[in-house]
NUGU-722906 format. One record per atom (N, C-alpha, C): residue in three letters; atom name; z, x, y. Coordinates in steps of 0.2 Angstrom, whole numbers, always signed. Example, Ala and Ser with C-alpha at 12.3 -4.5 7.8 and 13.67 -1.06 7.14 Angstrom:
residues 2
<atom resn="ALA" name="N" w="+39" u="+66" v="-28"/>
<atom resn="ALA" name="CA" w="+39" u="+62" v="-22"/>
<atom resn="ALA" name="C" w="+39" u="+66" v="-16"/>
<atom resn="SER" name="N" w="+35" u="+64" v="-11"/>
<atom resn="SER" name="CA" w="+36" u="+68" v="-5"/>
<atom resn="SER" name="C" w="+39" u="+64" v="+0"/>
This chain:
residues 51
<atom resn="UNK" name="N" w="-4" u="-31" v="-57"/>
<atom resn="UNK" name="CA" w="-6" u="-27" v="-62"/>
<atom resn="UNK" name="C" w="-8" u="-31" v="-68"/>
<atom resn="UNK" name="N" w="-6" u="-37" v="-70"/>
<atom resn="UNK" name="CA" w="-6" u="-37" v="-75"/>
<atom resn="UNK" name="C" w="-15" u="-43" v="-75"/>
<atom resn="UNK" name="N" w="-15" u="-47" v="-69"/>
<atom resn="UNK" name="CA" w="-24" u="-50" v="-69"/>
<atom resn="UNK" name="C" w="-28" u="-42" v="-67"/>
<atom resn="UNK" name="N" w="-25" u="-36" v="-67"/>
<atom resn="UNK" name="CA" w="-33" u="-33" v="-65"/>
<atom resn="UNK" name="C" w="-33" u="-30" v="-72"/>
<atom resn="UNK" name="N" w="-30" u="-31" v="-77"/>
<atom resn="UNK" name="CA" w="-27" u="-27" v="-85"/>
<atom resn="UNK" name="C" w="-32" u="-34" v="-87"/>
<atom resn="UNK" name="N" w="-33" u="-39" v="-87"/>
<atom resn="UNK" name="CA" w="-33" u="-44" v="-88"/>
<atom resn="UNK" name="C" w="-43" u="-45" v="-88"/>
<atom resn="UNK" name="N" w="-44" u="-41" v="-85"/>
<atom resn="UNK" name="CA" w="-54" u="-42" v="-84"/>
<atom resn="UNK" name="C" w="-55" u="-37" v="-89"/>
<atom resn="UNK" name="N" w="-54" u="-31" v="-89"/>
<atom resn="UNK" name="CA" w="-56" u="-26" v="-93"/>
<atom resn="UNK" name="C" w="-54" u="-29" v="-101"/>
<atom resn="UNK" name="N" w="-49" u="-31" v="-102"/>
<atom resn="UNK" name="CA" w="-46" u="-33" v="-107"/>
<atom resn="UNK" name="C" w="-51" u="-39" v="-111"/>
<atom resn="UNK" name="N" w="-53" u="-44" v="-108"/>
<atom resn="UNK" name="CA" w="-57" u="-48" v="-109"/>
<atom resn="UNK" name="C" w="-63" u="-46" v="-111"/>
<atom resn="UNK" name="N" w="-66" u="-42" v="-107"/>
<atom resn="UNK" name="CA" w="-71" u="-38" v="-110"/>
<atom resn="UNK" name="C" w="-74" u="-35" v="-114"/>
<atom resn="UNK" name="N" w="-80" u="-39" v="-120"/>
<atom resn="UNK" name="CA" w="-83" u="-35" v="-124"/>
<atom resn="UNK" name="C" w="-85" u="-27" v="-122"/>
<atom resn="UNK" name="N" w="-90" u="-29" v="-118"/>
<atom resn="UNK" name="CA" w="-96" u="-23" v="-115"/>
<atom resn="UNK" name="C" w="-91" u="-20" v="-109"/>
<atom resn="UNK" name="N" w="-89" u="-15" v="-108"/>
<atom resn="UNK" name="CA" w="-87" u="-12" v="-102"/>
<atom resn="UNK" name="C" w="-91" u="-8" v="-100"/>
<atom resn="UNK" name="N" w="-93" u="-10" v="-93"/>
<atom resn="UNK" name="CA" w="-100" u="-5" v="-88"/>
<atom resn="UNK" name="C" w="-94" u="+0" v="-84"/>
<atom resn="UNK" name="N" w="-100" u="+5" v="-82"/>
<atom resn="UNK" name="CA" w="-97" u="+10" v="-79"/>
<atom resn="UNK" name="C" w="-94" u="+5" v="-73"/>
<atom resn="UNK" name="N" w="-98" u="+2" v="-69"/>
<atom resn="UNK" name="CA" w="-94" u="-2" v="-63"/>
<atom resn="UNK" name="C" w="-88" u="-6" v="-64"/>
<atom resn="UNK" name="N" w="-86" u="-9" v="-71"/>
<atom resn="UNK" name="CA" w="-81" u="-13" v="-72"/>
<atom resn="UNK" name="C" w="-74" u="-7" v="-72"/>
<atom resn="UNK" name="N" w="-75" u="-2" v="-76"/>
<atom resn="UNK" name="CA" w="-71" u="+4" v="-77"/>
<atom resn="UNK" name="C" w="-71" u="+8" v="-69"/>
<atom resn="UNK" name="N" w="-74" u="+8" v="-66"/>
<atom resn="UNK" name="CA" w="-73" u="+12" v="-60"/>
<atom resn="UNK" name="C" w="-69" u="+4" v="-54"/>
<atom resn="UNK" name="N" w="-68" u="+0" v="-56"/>
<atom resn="UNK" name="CA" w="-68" u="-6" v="-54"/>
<atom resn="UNK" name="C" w="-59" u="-7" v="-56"/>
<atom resn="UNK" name="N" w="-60" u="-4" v="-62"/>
<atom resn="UNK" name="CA" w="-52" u="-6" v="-64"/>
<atom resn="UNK" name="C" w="-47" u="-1" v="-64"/>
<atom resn="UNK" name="N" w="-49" u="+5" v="-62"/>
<atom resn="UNK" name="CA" w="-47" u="+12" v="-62"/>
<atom resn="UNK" name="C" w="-48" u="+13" v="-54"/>
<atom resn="UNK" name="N" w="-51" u="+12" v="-48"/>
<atom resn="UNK" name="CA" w="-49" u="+10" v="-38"/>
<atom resn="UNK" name="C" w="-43" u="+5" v="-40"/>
<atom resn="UNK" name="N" w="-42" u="-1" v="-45"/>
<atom resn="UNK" name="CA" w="-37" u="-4" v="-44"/>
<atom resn="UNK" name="C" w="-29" u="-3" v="-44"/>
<atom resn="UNK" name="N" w="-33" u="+0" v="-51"/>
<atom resn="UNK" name="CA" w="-24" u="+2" v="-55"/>
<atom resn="UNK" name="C" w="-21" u="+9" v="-49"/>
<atom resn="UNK" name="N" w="-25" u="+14" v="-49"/>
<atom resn="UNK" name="CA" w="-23" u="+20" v="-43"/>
<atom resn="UNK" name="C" w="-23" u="+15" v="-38"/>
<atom resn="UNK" name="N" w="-23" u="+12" v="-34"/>
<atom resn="UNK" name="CA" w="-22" u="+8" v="-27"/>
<atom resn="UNK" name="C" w="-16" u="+4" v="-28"/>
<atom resn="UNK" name="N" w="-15" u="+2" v="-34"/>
<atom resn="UNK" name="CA" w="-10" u="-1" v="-34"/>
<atom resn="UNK" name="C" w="-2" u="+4" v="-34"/>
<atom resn="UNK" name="N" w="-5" u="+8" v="-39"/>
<atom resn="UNK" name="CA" w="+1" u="+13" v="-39"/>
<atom resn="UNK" name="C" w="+3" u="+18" v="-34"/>
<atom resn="UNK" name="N" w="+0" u="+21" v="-30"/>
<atom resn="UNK" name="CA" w="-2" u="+22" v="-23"/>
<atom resn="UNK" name="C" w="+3" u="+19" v="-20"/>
<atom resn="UNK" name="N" w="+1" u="+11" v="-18"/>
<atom resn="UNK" name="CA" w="+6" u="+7" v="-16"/>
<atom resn="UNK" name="C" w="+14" u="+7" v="-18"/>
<atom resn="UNK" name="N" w="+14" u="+8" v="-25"/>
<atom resn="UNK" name="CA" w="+23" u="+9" v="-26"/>
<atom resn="UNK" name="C" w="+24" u="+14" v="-24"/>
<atom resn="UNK" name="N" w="+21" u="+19" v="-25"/>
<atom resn="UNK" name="CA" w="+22" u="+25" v="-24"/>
<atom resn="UNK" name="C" w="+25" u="+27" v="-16"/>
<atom resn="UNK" name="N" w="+22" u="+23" v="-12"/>
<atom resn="UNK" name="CA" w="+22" u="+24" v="-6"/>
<atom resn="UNK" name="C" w="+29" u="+20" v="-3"/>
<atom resn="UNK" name="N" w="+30" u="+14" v="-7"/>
<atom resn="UNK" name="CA" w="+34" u="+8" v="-5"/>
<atom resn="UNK" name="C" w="+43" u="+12" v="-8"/>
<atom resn="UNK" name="N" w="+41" u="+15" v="-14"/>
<atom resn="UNK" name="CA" w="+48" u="+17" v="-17"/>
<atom resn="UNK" name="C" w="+50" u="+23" v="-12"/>
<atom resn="UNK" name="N" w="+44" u="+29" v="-10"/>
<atom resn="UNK" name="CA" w="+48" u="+34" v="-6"/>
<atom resn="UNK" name="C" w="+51" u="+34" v="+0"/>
<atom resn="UNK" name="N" w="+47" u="+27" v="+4"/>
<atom resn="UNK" name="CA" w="+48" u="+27" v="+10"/>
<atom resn="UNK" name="C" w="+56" u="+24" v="+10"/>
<atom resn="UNK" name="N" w="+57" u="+19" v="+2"/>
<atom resn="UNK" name="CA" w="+64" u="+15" v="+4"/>
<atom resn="UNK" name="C" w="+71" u="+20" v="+2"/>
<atom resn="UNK" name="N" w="+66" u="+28" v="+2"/>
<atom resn="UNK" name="CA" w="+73" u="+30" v="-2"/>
<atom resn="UNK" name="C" w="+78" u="+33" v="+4"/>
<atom resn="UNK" name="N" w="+74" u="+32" v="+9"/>
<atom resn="UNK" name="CA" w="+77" u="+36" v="+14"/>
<atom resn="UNK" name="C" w="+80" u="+31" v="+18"/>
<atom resn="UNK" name="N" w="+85" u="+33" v="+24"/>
<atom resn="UNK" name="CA" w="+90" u="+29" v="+27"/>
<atom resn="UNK" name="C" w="+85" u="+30" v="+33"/>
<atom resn="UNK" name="N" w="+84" u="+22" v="+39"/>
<atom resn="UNK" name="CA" w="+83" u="+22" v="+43"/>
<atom resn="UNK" name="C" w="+85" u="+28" v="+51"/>
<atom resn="UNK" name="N" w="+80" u="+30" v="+54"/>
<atom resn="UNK" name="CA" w="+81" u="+36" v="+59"/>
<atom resn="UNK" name="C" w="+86" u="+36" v="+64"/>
<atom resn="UNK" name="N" w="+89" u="+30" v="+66"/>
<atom resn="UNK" name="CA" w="+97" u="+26" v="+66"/>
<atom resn="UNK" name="C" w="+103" u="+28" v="+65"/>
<atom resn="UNK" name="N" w="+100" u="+29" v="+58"/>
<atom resn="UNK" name="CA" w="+107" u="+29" v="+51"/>
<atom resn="UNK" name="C" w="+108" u="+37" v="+50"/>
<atom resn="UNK" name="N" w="+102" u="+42" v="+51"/>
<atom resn="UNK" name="CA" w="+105" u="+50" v="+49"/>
<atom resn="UNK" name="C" w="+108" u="+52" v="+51"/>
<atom resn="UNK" name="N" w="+111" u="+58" v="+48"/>
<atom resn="UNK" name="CA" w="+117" u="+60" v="+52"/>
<atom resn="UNK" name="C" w="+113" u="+66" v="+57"/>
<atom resn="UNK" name="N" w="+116" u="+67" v="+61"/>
<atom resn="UNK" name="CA" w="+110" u="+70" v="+66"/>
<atom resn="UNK" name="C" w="+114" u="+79" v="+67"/>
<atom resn="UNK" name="N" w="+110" u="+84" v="+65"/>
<atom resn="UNK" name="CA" w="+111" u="+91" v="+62"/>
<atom resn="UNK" name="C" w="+116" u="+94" v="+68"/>
Protein backbone atom coordinates (compact mmCIF):
# COMPACT_ATOMS: atom_id res chain seq x y z
CA UNK A 1 0.00 0.00 0.00
CA UNK A 2 2.19 2.37 0.88
CA UNK A 3 4.80 2.30 -2.71
CA UNK A 4 1.50 2.29 -4.78
CA UNK A 5 0.42 5.67 -2.41
CA UNK A 6 4.02 6.52 -3.21
CA UNK A 7 3.76 7.32 -7.26
CA UNK A 8 0.72 9.37 -7.10
CA UNK A 9 1.97 11.14 -4.35
CA UNK A 10 5.14 12.18 -6.12
CA UNK A 11 3.36 13.38 -8.76
CA UNK A 12 3.04 16.79 -9.90
CA UNK A 13 0.73 16.28 -13.10
CA UNK A 14 -1.58 13.30 -12.47
CA UNK A 15 -2.99 11.76 -16.03
CA UNK A 16 -5.97 9.91 -16.20
CA UNK A 17 -3.75 6.72 -16.61
CA UNK A 18 -1.70 7.34 -13.51
CA UNK A 19 -5.20 7.62 -11.44
CA UNK A 20 -6.88 4.80 -13.20
CA UNK A 21 -3.52 3.12 -12.33
CA UNK A 22 -3.52 3.83 -8.80
CA UNK A 23 -7.30 3.27 -8.12
CA UNK A 24 -6.99 -1.13 -10.11
CA UNK A 25 -4.29 -0.96 -7.49
CA UNK A 26 -5.64 0.32 -4.30
CA UNK A 27 -9.21 -1.89 -5.03
CA UNK A 28 -7.04 -4.98 -5.81
CA UNK A 29 -5.23 -4.72 -3.00
CA UNK A 30 -8.25 -4.26 -0.87
CA UNK A 31 -10.13 -6.93 -2.66
CA UNK A 32 -7.32 -9.10 -1.50
CA UNK A 33 -7.84 -8.39 2.38
CA UNK A 34 -10.94 -8.61 1.99
CA UNK A 35 -10.90 -11.87 0.56
CA UNK A 36 -7.93 -13.09 2.97
CA UNK A 37 -9.80 -11.77 6.34
CA UNK A 38 -13.24 -13.61 5.44
CA UNK A 39 -11.97 -16.76 4.30
CA UNK A 40 -9.81 -16.93 7.87
CA UNK A 41 -12.72 -16.22 9.82
CA UNK A 42 -14.09 -19.38 9.42
CA UNK A 43 -12.96 -22.91 10.95
CA UNK A 44 -11.70 -25.29 8.47
CA UNK A 45 -14.54 -28.11 6.81
CA UNK A 46 -12.86 -30.70 9.38
CA UNK A 47 -13.34 -28.54 12.32
CA UNK A 48 -17.53 -27.77 11.91
CA UNK A 49 -19.66 -29.10 13.78
CA UNK A 50 -21.78 -31.06 11.51
CA UNK A 51 -25.83 -30.14 11.83
Amino acid sequence: MLVTGLTPAENDHLTAATVAAFTVAFLGSMAMWWVYFDRTGEPPVAVRPTP
